[in-house]
N, C-alpha and C positions, 0 to 999 in steps of 0.2 A: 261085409263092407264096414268099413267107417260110421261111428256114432257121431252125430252132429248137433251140437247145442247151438238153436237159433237165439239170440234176444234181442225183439225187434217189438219197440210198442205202438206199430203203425198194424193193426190188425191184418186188415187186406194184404201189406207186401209180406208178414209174418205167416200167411196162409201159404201163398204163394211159393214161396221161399221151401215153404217144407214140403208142399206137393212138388215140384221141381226136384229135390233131395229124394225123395222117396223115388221118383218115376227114375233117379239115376243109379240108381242103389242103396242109398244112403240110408241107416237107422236116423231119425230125427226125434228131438225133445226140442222143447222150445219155454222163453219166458217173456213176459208182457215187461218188466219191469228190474232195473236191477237187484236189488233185494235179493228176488225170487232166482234171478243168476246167479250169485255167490252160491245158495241154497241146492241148486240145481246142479253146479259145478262138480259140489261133494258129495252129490246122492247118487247121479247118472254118473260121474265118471265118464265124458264123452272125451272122445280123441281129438276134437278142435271145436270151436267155440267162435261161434258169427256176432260181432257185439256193435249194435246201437251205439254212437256215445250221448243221445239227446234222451235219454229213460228218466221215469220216475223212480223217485225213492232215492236210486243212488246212480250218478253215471254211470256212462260206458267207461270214460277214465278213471273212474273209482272203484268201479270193479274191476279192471283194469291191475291196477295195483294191489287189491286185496287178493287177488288172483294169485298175483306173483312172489306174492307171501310164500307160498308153499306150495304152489302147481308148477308145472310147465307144459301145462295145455297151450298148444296154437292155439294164437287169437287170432284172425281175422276183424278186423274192425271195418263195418261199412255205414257211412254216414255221411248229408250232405254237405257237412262239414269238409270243404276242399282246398282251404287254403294252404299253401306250405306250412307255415305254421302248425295249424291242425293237424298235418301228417305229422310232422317231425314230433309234436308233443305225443301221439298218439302212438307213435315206435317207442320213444323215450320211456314211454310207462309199460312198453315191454310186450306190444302188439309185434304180430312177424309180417304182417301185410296188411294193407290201407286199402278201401273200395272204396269210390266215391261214389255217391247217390248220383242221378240217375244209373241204372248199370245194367249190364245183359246176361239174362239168369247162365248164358256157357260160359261168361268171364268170371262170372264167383263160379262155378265147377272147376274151371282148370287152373287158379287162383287156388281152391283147397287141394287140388288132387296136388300142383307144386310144391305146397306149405308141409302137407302128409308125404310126400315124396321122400320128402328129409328127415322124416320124423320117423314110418310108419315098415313094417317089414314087408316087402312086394304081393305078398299074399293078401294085403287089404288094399291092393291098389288095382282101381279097375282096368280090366283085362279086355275088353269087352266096350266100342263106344257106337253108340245111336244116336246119328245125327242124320237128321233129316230123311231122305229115303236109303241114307246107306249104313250100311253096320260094319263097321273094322275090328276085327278082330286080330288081338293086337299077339295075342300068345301063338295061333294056329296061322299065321301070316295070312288073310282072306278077307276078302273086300265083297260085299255084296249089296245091290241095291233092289230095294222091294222085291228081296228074297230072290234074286238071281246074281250068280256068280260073275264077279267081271277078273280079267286075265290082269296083272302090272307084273312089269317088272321087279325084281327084288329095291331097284333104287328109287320106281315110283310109288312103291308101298313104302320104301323109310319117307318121303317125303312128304307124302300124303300123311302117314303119324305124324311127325314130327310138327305140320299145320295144324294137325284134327286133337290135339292133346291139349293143345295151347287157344283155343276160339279167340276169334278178336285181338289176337298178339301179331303186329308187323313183324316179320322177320325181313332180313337184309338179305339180297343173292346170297351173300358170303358166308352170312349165318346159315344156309340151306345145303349151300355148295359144302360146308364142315360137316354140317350134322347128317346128310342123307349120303353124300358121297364119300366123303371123307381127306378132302381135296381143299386147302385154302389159299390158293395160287388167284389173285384178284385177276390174273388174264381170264381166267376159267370162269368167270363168274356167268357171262352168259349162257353158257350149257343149260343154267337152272332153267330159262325160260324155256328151251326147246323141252324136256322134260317137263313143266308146266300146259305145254301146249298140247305133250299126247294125255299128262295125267286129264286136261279140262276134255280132250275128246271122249272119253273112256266116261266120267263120270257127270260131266254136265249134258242138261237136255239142251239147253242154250248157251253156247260158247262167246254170242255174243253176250249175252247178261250172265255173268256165271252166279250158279247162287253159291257156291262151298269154296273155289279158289278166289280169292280176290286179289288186283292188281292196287298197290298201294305206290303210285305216283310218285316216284322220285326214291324210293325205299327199296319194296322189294312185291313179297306178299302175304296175305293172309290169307287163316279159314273162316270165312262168314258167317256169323248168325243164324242157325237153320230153323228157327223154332220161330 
């Protein structure tokens, strides 16, 4: 898997952060302060890079830009710094993607696994997701929950990835109706639900409270927070 340089000089979510990485596969290093990231950049050689911009010694935007001196490591940049402004300076100096503080440890996973998507040869990208009581295996087409096999159809398996890759990402019918079906006829867009409706039978315990499909109001849906 992916090497991942954290620098995060908030202790507690710098812990976090890396136990989180490791438990998803992830090799992790990490730095309390920028300095020690520029330092860290060029000794580990990690394939993306999680960056603070409120660090001692030297920003997240200063390393930032010393970075892109000479690397073209993905930077992730997450920080409670959330104003437009913030983003746009924080791409500007040549970050691929902006988190904002507060944030939910599957949205920085599927956030790096996107950013290394583009980057990174398929062979470093995980094959393999565990989320919550079920494991999708995304190469052997197979779904299982607390280690027992459940049956989908081949268009309830693209659909189910196509959710469980992206956590926390609304997607639109239409966006769902392209990607899993392969159909973007806006009549068709309600089939998604009916296909939503046998996927929530098959893998929620309660369909009224679903906990992994969620219904996102006026939009479409997502995959929940399982953690």
């Amino acid at each position: 898997m992916a090497k991942i340089l954290v620098v995060e000089d908030e202790e507690k979510l710098r812990i976090s952060v890396e136990k989180f990485l490791i438990s998803e596969g992830f090799t992790v290093c990490s730095a309390d302060n920028g300095m020690d990231a520029v330092k860290k950049i060029k000794a580990e050689i990690p394939d993306l890079m999680i960056l603070d911009i409120m660090l001692p010694e030297l920003s997240g935007i200063q390393v930032c830009q010393i970075v892109r001196q000479d690397s073209d490591t993905p930077i992730i940049i997450v920080t409670a710094l959330g104003s437009e402004e913030d983003i746009l300076t924080g791409l500007g100096k040549g970050a691929d993607d902006y988190i904002v503080k507060p944030f939910r440890m599957r949205e920085l996973v599927a956030r790096i696994q996107a950013v290394l998507r583009r980057r990174l040869p398929a062979q470093f990208l995980k094959k393999v997701l565990y989320l919550g009581e079920l494991t999708i295996d995304l190469e052997t087409v197979r779904l299982l929950k607390n280690g027992n096999r459940i049956s989908l159809t081949p268009t309830e398996f693209r659909l189910l990835s196509m959710l469980a890759k992206e956590p926390g990402r609304a997607f639109t019918r239409l966006q769902l109706l392209e990607g899993a079906i392969g159909e973007s006829y806006e009549n068709y867009e309600r089939v998604i639900d009916t296909h939503i409706f046998n996927l929530r039978r098959k893998i929620e315990s309660n369909r009224g409270k679903p906990r992994y499909i969620e219904t996102v109001f006026g939009i479409g849906y997502r995959f929940g927070d399982t953690i």
